[in-house]
Kinemage of the C-alpha trace (Angstrom):
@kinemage 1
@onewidth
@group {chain A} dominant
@subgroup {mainchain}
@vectorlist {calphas} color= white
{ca unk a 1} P 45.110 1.861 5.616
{ca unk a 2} L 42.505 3.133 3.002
{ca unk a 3} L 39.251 2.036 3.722
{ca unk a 4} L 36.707 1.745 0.708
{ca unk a 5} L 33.095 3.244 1.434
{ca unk a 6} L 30.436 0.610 1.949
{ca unk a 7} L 27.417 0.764 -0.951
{ca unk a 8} L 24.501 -0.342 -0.196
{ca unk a 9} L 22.051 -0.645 -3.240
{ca unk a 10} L 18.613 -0.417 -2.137
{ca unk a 11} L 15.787 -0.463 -4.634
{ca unk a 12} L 12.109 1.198 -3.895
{ca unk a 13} L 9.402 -0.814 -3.878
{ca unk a 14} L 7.062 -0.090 -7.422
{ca unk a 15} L 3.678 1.971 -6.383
{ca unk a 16} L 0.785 0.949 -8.751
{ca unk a 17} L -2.495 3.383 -8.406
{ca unk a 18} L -5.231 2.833 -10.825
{ca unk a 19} L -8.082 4.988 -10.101
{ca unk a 20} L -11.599 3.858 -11.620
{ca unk a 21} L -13.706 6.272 -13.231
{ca unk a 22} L -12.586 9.129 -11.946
{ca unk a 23} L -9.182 10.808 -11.925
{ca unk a 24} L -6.775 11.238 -8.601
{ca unk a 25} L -5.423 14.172 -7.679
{ca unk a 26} L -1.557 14.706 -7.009
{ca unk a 27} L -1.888 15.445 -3.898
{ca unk a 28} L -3.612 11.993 -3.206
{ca unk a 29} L -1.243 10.310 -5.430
{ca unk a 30} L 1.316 11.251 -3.367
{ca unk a 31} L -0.006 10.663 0.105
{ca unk a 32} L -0.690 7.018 -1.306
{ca unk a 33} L 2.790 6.532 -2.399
{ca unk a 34} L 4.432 7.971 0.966
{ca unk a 35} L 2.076 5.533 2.759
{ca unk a 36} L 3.110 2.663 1.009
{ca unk a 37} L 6.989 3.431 1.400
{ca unk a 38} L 6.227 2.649 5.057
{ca unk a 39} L 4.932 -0.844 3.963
{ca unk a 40} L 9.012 -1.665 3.133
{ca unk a 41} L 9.293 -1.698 6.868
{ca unk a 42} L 7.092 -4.065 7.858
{ca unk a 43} L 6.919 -6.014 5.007
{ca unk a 44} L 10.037 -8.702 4.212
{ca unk a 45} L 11.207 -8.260 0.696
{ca unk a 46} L 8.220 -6.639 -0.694
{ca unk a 47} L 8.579 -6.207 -4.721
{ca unk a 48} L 5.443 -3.840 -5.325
{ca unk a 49} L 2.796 -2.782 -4.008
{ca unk a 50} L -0.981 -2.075 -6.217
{ca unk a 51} L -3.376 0.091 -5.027
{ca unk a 52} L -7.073 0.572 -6.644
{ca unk a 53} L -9.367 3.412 -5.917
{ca unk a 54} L -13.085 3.246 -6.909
{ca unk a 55} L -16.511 5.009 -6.345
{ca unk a 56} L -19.245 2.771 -5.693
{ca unk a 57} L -22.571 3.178 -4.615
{ca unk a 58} L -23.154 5.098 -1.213
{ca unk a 59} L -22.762 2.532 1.408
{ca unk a 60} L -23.002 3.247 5.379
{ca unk a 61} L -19.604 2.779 5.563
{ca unk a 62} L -18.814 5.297 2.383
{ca unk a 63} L -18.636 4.695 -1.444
{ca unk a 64} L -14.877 5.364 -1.212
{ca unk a 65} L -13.024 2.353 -1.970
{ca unk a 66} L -9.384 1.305 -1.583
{ca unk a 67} L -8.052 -2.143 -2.765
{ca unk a 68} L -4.237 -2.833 -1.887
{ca unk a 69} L -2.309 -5.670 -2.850
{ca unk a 70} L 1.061 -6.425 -1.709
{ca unk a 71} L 3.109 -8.445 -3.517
{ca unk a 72} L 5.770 -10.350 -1.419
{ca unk a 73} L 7.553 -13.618 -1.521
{ca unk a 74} L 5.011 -16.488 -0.151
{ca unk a 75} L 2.175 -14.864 -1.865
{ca unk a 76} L 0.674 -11.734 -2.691
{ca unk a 77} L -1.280 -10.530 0.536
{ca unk a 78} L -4.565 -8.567 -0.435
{ca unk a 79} L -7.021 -6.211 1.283
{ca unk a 80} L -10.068 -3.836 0.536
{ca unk a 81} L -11.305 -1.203 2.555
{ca unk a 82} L -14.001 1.202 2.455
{ca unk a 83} L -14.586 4.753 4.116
{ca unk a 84} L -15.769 8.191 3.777
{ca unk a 85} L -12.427 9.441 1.952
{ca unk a 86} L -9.793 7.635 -0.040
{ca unk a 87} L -7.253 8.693 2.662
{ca unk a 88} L -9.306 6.733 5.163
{ca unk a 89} L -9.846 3.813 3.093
{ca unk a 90} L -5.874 3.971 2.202
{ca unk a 91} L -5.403 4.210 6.492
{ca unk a 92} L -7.225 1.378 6.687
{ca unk a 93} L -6.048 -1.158 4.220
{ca unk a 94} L -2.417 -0.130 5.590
{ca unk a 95} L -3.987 -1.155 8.922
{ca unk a 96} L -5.212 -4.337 7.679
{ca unk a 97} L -1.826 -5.300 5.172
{ca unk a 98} L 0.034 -4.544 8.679
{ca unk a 99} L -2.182 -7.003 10.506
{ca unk a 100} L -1.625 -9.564 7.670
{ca unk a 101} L 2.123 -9.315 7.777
{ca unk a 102} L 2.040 -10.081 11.416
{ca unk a 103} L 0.135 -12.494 11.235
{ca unk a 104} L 2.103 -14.196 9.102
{ca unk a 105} L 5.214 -13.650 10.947
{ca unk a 106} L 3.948 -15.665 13.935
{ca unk a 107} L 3.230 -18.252 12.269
């Protein structure tokens, strides 16, 4: 008996950065995207993901500031985080989007 392979399509997940007056580096580009790949495994059915860097004002908290939106099916769920460095702020918003998705979950 021949058996036929199994395909499974799977499609990534689009990764939006916008970065507001100022220009990211690669190397921050890319530890943004690989941090948002891992939102695919919490996430059910996720179809993109945005993610906004700006510089505000020093704050106490740090005038680094990441805004992430996922988009999933039930409605978009949205989070902005500030910190010392974008890679914190990114950390954090992850955090936060993985709170969110349990949340919803138990409900």
């Amino acid at each position: 008996m021949k058996r036929t392979p199994l395909t499974i399509n799977i499609t990534a997940m689009d990764v939006n950065i916008q970065s507001l007056k100022f220009d990211a580096s690669k190397q921050l580009i890319e530890f943004i995207e690989k941090k948002m790949a891992r939102l695919e495994r919490f996430a059910d059915r996720p179809t993109g993901v945005d993610v906004v860097l700006k510089l505000e004002k020093d704050d106490e908290k740090g005038n680094k500031v990441a805004q992430v939106t996922l988009h999933v099916p039930g409605g978009d769920i949205l989070t902005e985080q500030r910190a010392r460095t974008f890679e914190e702020a990114v950390d954090e918003a992850l955090d936060a989007i993985k709170r969110q998705i349990e949340k919803r979950k138990d409900k």
